[in-house]
C-alpha positions in Angstrom: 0.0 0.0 0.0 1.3 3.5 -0.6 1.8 6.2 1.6 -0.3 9.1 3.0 -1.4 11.0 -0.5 0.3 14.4 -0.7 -1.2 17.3 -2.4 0.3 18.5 -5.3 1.5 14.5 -6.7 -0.3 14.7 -9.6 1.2 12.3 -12.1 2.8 13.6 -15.9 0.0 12.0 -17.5 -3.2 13.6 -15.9 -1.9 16.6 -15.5 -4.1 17.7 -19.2 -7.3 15.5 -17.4 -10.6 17.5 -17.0 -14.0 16.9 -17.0 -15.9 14.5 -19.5 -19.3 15.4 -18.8 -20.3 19.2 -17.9 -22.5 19.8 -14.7 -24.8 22.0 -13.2 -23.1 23.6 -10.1 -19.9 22.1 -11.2 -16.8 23.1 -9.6 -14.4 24.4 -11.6 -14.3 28.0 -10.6 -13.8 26.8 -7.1 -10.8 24.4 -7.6 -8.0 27.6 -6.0 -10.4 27.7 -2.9 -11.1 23.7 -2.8 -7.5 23.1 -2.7 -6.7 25.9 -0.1 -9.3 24.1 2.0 -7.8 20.6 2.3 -5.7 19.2 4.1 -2.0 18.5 3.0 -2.4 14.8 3.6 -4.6 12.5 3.3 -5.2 8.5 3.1 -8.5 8.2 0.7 -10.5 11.2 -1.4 -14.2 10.2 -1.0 -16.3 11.9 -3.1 -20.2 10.3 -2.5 -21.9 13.1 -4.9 -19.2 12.8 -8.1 -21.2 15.1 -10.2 -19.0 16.1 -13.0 -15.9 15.4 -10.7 -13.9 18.7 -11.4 -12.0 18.1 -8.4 -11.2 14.6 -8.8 -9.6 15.4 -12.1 -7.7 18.1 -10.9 -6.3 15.9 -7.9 -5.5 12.8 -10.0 -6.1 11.1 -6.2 -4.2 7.6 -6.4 -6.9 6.2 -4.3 -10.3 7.2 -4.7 -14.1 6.8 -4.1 -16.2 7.9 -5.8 -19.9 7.3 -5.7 -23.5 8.7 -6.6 -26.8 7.5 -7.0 -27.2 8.7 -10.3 -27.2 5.1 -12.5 -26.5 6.5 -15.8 -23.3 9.1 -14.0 -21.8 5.7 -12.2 -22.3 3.7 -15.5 -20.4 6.4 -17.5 -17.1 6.5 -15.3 -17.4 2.9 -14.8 -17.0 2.4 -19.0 -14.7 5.2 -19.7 -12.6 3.4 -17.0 -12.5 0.1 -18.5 -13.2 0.9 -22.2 -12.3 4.3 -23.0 -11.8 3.3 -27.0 -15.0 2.0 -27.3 -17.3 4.9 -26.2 -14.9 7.3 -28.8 -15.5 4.9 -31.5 -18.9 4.9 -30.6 -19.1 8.8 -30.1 -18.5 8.9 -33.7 -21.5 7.4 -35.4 -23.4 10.0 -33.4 -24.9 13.2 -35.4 -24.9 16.6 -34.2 -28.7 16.9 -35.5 -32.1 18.0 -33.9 -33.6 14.5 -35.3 -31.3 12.2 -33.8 -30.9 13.8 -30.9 -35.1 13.3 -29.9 -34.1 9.7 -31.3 -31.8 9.0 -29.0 -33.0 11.1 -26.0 -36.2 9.0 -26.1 -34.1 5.7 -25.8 -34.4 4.2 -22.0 -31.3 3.9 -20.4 -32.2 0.5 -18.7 -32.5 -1.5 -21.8 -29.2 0.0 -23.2 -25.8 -1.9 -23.4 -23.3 -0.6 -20.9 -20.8 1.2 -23.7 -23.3 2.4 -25.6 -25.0 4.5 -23.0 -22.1 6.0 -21.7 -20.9 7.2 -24.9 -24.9 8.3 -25.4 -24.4 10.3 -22.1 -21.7 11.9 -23.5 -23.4 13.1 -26.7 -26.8 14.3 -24.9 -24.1 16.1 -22.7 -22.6 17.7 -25.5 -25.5 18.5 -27.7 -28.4 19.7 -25.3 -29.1 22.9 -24.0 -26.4 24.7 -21.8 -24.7 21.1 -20.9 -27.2 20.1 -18.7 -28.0 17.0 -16.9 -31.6 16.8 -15.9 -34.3 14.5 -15.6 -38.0 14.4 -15.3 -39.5 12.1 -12.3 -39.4 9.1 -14.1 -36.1 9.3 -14.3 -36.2 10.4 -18.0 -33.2 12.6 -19.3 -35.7 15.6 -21.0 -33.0 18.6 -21.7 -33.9 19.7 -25.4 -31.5 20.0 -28.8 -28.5 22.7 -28.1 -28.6 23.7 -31.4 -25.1 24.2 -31.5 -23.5 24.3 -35.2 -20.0 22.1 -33.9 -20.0 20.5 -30.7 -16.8 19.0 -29.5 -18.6 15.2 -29.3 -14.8 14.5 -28.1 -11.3 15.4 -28.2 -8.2 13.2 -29.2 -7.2 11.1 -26.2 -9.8 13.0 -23.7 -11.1 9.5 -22.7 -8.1 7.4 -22.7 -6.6 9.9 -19.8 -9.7 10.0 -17.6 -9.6 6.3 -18.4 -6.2 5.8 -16.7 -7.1 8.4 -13.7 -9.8 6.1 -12.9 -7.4 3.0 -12.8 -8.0 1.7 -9.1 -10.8 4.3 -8.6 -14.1 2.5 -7.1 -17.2 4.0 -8.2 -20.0 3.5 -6.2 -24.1 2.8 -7.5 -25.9 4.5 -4.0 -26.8 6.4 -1.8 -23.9 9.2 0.1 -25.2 7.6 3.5 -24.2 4.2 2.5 -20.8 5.0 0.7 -19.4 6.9 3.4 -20.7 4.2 6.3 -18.8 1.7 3.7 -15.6 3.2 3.2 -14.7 6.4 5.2 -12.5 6.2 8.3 -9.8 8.4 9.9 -7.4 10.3 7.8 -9.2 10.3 4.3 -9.9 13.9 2.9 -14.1 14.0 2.2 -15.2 16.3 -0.4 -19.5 16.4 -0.4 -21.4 18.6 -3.0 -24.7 17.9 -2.7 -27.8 19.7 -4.6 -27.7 22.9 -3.5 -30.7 24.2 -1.2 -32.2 26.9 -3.9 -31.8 30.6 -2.7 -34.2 32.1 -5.2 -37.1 31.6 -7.2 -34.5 30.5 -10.4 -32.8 28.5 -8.7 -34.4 25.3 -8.3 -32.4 23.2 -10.3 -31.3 20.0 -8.8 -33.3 16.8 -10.3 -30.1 14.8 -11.2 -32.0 11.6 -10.2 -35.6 11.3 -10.2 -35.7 11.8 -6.4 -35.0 15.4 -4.7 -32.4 16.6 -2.1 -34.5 18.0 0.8 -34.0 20.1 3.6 -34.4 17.3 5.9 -31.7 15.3 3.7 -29.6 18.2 4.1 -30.2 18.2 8.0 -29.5 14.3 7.6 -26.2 15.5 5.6 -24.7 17.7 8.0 -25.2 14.9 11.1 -23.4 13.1 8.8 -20.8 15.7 8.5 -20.3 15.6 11.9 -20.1 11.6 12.3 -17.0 12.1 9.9 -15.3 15.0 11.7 -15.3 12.9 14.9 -13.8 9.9 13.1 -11.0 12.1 12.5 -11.8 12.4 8.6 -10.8 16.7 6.8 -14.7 17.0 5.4 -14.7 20.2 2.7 -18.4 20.7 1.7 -19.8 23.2 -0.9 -23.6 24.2 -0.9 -25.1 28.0 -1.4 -25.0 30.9 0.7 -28.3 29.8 2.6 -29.5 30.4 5.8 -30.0 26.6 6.7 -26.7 26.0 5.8 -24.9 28.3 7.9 -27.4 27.3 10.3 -26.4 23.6 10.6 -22.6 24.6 10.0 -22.0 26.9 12.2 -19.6 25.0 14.4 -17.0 25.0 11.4 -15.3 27.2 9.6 -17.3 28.8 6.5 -16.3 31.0 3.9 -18.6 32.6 1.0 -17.3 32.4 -2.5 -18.8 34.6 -5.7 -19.6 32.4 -8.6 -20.8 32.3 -12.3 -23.6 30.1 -12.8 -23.5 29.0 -16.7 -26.8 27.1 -16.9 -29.3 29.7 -16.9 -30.6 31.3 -19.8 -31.4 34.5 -17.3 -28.2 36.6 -17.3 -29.9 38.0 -14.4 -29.5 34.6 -12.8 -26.3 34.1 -13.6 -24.0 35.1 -10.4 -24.0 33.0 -7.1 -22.7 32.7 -3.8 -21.2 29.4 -2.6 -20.4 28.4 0.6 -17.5 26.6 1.3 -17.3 24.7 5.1 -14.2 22.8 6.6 -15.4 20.2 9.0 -12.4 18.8 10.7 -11.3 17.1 14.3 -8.4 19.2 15.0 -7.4 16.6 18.0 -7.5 13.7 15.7 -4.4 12.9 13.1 -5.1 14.3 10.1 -3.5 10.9 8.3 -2.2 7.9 9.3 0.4 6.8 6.6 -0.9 3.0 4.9 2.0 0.3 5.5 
């Protein structure tokens, strides 16, 4: 087993690894003040909520969880892990055209092979409306046609470097509660970005799965939170600058963070406050090197 991971070890051939999918509320405006808010060693990264993953990829973590209860998200790491050449091959019988888009939207993701619906993921990604990932309560993807004249369906070698980032990475089919029970103990860095609790009247966007994120979940999240701190795990949770959440955090250390929110079609809606909170036991060692 290796040693405590450092921060900052990211190896040569990750270093150009991003994002494959884009996400609403994704963090990659926040990676300067993610980073600042970790700890300088840790055992595992857990990440229960992967999202888009924008601060996996820029950690290249050599041991990782990740994990969400999205089927289709944990499908699409779990192939581009394992068969990264496949879902580009794939990726390019797709057409960037209002017709087959609707086509393919309307296919259901549980009678789909494996490959192909992770490099369909992709496309819908890629082609629809602002990037978004949404779905209705069935559980039905239902973003309309981008109309974008040339999409970047995918780039030269963009899969086979995510592919090899995820080399030893488990990804994880459920629920945060049951993830973190599973596999958290002391010494492993936490990073938890749940659906945001909506601050306005626009801002109501968080169906990634067919169930919602409620405030009693959130309550439920932040008991949670504190489970972790006193196992002597470095928890960094992001969620928006709400009253509940400074509420239930106010024990910990919280900063507030001006954002750009790319989803909305409102320019008015655009700008955001995040909140960033660092739940940590300050008595407990922050890592406890693996022999």
């Amino acid at each position: 087993m290796n040693a405590a991971e450092k921060v900052g070890d990211v190896p040569p051939f990750v270093r150009e690894a991003r994002p494959i999918i884009k996400w609403a509320g994704g963090k990659s405006q926040l990676l300067g003040e993610l980073r600042s808010a970790m700890p300088s060693r840790y055992n595992k990264y857990i990440e229960p909520f992967v999202g888009g993953g924008a601060l996996f990829f820029a950690l290249a973590p050599s041991r990782a969880i990740l994990g969400d209860s999205n089927p289709e998200l944990v499908n699409l790491y779990r192939v581009v892990r394992d068969s990264p050449q496949r879902v580009t091959k794939l990726l390019s019988t797709f057409k960037n055209a209002k017709d087959a888009f609707y086509e393919i939207r309307s296919q259901k993701f549980e009678e789909l092979e494996p490959d192909y619906a992770a490099a369909r993921m992709i496309y819908l990604n890629r082609t629809c409306f602002n990037g978004l990932y949404r779905v209705n309560r069935k559980g039905q993807f239902n973003v309309p046609f981008g109309n974008y004249r040339q999409p970047s369906l995918y780039r030269s070698g963009e899969l086979e470097t995510a592919s090899k980032l995820l080399q030893g990475t488990e990804v994880i089919l459920a629920d945060y509660k049951v993830v973190l029970e599973s596999y958290a103990s002391a010494g492993d860095f936490i990073f938890l970005d749940p659906p945001y609790l909506p601050v306005s009247k626009y801002a109501d966007f968080k169906r990634y799965t067919k169930e919602q994120f409620s405030d009693e979940d959130h309550i439920e999240l932040s008991q949670e939170v504190d489970r972790l701190s006193s196992i002597g795990c470095h928890v960094v949770l992001t969620n928006s600058n709400h009253p509940l959440v400074h509420q239930l955090y106010s024990r910990y250390q919280i900063s507030i963070h001006q954002t750009r929110r790319h989803i909305s079609a409102k320019p008015q809606t655009r700008v955001g406050e995040d909140v960033i909170v660092v739940a940590t036991n300050r008595t407990a060692s922050p890592c406890k090197p693996q022999a």
